[in-house]
N, C-alpha and C positions, 0 to 999 in steps of 0.2 A: 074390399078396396082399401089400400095404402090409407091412413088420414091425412098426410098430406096431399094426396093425390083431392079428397075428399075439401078438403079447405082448398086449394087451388079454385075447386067447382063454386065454392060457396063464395069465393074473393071475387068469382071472374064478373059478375053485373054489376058491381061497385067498382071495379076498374072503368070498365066499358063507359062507366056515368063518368068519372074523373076524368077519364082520357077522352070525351066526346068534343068538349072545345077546343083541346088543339091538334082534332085531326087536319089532315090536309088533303084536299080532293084529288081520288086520282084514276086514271083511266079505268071502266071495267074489260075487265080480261079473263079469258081463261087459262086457268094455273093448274098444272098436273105435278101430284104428287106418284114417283116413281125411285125404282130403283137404277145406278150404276155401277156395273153390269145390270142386264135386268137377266142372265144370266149367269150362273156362277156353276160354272164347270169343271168335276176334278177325275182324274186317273189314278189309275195303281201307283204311277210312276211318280204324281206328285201329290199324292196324299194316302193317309193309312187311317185309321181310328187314333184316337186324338190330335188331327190335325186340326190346328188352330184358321179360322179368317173371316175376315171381316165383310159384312156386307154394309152399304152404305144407301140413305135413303134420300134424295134432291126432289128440291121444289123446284119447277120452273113455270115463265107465264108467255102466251102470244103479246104480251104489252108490257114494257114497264115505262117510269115504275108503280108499283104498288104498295097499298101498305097492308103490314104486318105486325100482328101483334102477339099471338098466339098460335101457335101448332100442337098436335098432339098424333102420335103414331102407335099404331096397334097392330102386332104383328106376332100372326101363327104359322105354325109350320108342325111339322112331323116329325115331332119330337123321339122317334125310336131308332129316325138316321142322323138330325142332328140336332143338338141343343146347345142354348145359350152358354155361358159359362161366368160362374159368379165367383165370390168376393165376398169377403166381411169386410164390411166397410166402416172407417174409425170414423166419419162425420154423422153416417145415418144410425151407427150402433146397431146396425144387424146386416144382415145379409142381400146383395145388392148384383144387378147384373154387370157383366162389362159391359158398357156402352159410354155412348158419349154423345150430347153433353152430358155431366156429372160434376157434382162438388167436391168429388173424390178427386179428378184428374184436371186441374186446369179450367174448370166451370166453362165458361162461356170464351178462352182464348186457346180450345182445344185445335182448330184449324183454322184459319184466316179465308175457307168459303163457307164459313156455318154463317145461316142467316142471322143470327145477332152476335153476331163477332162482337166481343170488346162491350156489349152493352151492359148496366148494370143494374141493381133493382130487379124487383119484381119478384119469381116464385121460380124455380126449377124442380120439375118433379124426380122422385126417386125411381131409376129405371126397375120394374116391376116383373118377376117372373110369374106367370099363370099359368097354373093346371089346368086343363081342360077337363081330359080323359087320360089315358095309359099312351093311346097314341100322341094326340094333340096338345101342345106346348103352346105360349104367347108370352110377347112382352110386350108393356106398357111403358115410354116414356114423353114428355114434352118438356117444353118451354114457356113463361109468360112473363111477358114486361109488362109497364105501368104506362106506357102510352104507345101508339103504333111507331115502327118504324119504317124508312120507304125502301126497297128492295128494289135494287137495277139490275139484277142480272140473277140467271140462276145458281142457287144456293142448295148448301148440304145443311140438312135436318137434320141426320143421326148417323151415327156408326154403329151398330150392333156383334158383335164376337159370339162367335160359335164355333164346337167345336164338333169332327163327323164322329156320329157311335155307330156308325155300321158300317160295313165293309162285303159286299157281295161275293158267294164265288164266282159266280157267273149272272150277264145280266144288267140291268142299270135299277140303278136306285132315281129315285124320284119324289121330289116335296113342291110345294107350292108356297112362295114367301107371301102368306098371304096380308097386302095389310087394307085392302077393297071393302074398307069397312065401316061401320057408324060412328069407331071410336078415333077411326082418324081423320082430322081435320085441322082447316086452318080458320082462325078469327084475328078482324082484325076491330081498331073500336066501333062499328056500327053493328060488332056480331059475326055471326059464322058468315063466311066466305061461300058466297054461291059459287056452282059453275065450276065446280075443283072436280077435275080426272083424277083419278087414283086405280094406277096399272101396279098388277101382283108381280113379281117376280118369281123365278124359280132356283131349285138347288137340281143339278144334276150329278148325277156319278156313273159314268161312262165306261167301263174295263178297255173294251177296246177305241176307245177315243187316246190313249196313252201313248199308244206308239206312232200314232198320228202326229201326236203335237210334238214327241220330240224330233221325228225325223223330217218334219217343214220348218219347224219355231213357228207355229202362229201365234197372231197379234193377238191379246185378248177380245178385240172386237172382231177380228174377224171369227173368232170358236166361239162368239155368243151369237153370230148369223147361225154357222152351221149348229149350233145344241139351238137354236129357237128351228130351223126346218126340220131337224132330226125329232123335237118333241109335236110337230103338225104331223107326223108321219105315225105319232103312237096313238 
């Protein structure tokens, strides 16, 4: 594990004590962390091997607001159709993923729906590649402030950049963005956040889904209906 990543963990119950008087009470709710798209769908027609894109990770809740003080996201997939894409990075002095947030790219004012827009202080982790095996890949990144913040509305966690390494002749390709996991979570000062959903997302690569989409132009939500009924049928 990163040691930054390693001291974040060891900062975070000395935070939790700092920030405990001036939390502020507020509804309990349930908050699902998920992906949009929770689909991401590609063709011949709009993708090859090293095509570049983004998937992106939101929090949302049945209530706000709430507070927030901490996140953290862990996120595998199948690493032999597609993988991350990294970086030497001149702040951390070695090698780093694309994603975001980052201290490389604008820290905390990378999009104006990232849940700590504009905040300052605190700990941003290094986004982190992990081996698993030969097949399976992960990344690791978060965020931590020094006292909660309140959240009215849903919010973007991360951006992750990947790019595809396989290309079918025939056939679909198939991964699971998996991040359904123990490492990913939200805390806020009284501790980890009960009662958090957390839905996986997928990558799909379709050959004949290509001529499809250019001869209607579907909406991206509508080809993440039809790729989620097309993968209940596999």
């Amino acid at each position: 594990m990163d040691e930054k990543v390693k001291l974040l963990i060891c900062l975070l119950p000395l935070v939790l004590v700092i920030s405990a008087s001036a939390k502020v009470p507020m509804v309990s709710a349930t908050k699902t962390i998920h992906f949009k798209p929770s689909v991401y769908v590609f063709a011949p027609e709009n993708a090859s091997i090293g095509t570049l894109f983004n998937v992106s990770v939101w929090v949302s809740s049945d209530s706000y607001p709430y507070n927030l003080m901490m996140w953290e996201v862990y996120l595998e997939y199948n690493q032999t159709l597609i993988n991350v894409t990294t970086y030497y990075s001149d702040y951390w002095g070695e090698t780093s993923v694309y994603a975001w947030p980052n201290m490389d790219f604008g820290q905390r004012t990378f999009d104006p729906a990232y849940a700590f827009y504009g905040e300052l202080g605190g700990m941003m982790t290094k986004p982190e590649y992990i081996f698993i095996n030969s097949e399976i890949g992960a990344v690791l990144l978060g965020d931590l402030l020094m006292s909660d913040k309140s959240i009215d509305g849903e919010k973007l966690l991360c951006v992750i950049q990947f790019n595809i390494t396989a290309e079918p002749p025939d056939g679909e390709l198939w991964s699971a963005l998996h991040i359904n996991h123990s490492d990913t979570y939200l805390y806020d000062s009284n501790g980890q956040i009960e009662d958090v959903i957390i839905e996986d997302g997928e990558y799909l690569f379709i050959p004949e889904f290509g001529t499809l989409m250019a001869l209607v132009g579907l909406t991206t939500s509508t080809i993440t209906v039809i790729a989620k009924k097309y993968l209940k049928k596999k």
